[in-house]
C-alpha positions as CSV (number, residue, x, y, z in Angstrom):
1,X,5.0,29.5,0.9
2,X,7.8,30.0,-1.9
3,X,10.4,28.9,0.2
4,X,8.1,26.0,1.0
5,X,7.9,24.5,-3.0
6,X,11.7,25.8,-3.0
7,X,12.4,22.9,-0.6
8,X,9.7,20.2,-1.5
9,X,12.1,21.0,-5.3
10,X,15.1,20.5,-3.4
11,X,13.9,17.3,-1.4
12,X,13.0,15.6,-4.0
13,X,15.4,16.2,-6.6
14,X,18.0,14.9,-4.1
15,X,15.7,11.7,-3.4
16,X,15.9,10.8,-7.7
17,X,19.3,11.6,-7.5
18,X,19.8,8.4,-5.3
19,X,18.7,6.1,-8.2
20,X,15.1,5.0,-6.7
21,X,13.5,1.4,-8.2
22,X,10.2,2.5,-9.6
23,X,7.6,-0.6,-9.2
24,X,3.9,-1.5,-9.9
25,X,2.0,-4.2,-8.4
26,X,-1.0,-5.4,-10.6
27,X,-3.6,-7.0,-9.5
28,X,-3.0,-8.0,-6.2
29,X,-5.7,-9.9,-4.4
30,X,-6.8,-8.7,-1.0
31,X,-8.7,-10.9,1.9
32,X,-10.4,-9.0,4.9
33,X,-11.5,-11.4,7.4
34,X,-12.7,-9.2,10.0
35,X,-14.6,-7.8,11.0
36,X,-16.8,-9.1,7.9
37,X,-15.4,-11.3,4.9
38,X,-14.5,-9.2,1.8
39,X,-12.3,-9.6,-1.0
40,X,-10.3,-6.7,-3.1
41,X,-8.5,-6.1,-6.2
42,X,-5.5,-3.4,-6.2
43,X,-3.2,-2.0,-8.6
44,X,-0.6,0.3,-7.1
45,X,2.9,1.9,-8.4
46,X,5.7,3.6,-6.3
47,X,9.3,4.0,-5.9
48,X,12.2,2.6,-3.1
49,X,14.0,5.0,-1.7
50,X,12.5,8.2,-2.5
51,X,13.3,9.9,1.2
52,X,16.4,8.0,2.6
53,X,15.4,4.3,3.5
54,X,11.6,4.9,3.0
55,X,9.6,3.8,-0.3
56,X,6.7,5.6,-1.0
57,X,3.3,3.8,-3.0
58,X,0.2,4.7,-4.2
59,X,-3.0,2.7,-5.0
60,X,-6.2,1.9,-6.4
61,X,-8.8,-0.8,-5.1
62,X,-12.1,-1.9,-5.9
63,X,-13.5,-4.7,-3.0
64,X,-17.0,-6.5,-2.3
65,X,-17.7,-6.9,1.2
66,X,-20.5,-9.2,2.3
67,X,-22.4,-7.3,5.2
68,X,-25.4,-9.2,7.3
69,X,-27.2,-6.6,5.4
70,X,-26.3,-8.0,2.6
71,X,-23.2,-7.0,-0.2
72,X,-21.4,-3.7,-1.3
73,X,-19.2,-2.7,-3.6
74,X,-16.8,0.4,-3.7
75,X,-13.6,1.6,-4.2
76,X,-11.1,3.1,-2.7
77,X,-7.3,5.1,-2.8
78,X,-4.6,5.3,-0.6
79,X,-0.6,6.5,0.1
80,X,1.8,4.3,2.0
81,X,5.0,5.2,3.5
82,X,7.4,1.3,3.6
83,X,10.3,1.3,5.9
84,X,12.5,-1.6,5.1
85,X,13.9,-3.6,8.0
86,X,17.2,-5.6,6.9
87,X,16.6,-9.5,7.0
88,X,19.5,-11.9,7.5
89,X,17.6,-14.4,5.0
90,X,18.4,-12.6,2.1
91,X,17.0,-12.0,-0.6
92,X,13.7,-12.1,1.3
93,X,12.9,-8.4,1.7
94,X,11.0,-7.2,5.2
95,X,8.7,-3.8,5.2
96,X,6.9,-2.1,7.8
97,X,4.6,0.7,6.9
98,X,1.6,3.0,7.6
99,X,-0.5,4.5,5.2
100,X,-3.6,7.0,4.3
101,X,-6.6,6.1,2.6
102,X,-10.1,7.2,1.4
103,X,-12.9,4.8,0.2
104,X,-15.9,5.0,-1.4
105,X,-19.3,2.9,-1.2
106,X,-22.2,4.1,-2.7
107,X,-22.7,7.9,-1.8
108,X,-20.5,7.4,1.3
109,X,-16.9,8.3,1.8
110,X,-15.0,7.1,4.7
111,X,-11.2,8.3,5.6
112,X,-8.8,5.6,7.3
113,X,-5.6,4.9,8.5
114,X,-3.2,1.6,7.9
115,X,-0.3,0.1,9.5
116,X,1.5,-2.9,7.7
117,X,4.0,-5.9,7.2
118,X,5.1,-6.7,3.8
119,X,7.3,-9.9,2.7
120,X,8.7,-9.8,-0.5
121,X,9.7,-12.8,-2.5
122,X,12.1,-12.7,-5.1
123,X,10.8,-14.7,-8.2
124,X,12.9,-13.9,-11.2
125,X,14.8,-10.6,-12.0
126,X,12.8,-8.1,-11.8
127,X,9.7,-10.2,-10.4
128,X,8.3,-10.9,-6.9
129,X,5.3,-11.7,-4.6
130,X,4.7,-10.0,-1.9
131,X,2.2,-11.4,0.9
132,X,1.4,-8.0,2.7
133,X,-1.4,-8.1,6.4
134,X,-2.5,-5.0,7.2
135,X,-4.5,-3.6,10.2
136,X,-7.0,-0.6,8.8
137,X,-9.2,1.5,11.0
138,X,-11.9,3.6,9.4
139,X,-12.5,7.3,11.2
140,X,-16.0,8.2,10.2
141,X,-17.2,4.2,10.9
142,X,-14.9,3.7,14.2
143,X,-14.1,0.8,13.0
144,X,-10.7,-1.6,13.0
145,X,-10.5,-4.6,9.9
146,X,-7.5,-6.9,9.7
147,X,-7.2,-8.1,6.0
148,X,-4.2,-9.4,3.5
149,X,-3.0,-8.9,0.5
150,X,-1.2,-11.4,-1.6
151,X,0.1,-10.4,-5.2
152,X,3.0,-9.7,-7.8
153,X,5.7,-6.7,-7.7
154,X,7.2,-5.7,-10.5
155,X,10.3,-3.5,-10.5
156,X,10.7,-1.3,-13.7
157,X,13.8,0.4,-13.1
């Protein structure tokens, strides 16, 4: 176990000695469109480069979803791994990425799994929007939703 947290030390002192960009995204609006219509809110913060090529994020969401049964509101957290692809259109930036999640509704808590494509637009220095459609699959509800989310990045380093 020591000479676990002896290399998780190692690994990541050597990722923040490449000089990662630290970001947040506020407020990023979220569409899921199937299989029923529900809109989030999001605020997440990570960093570029943290392992080699990959950029790692963390958020924070609270969504409504309108059910036959009527609506619900929860919340929920999740990790993401990005790989950037290189683009030829620069200085449009291309991500793939997969994530982990857990949300929340009511008494409930359901674990899922994402896989991603994010677009980044380039605004003004440090400022972009990103346009983001994501494929999610919930474990415990076996079921898959197809969503997007659409918002500003914000590099702070």
């Amino acid at each position: 176990m020591r000479k676990l947290a002896v290399l998780a030390v190692l690994a990541l002192g050597l990722a923040w000695a490449q000089q990662p960009r630290l970001f947040g995204e506020a407020l990023s609006g979220g569409v899921t469109l199937a299989p029923s219509f529900g809109l989030s809110a999001q605020v997440a913060a990570g960093a570029t480069q943290v392992l080699g090529p990959l950029d790692l994020r963390a958020s924070a969401s609270i969504f409504f979803v309108n059910l036959p049964s009527g609506s619900i509101t929860g919340f929920g957290v999740a990790a993401d791994v990005l790989f950037p692809l290189p683009l030829e259109t620069a200085p449009l930036r291309l991500d793939v990425g997969v994530g982990l999640g857990l949300v929340g509704v009511g008494g409930l808590t359901d674990f899922g799994a994402r896989a991603l494509v994010g677009l980044e637009f380039p605004i003004q220095g440090p400022l972009s929007v990103r346009l983001e459609p994501t494929l999610s699959y919930s474990f415990n509800s076996q079921q898959f939703a197809f969503g997007a989310n659409l918002g500003p990045r914000v590099y702070l380093r």
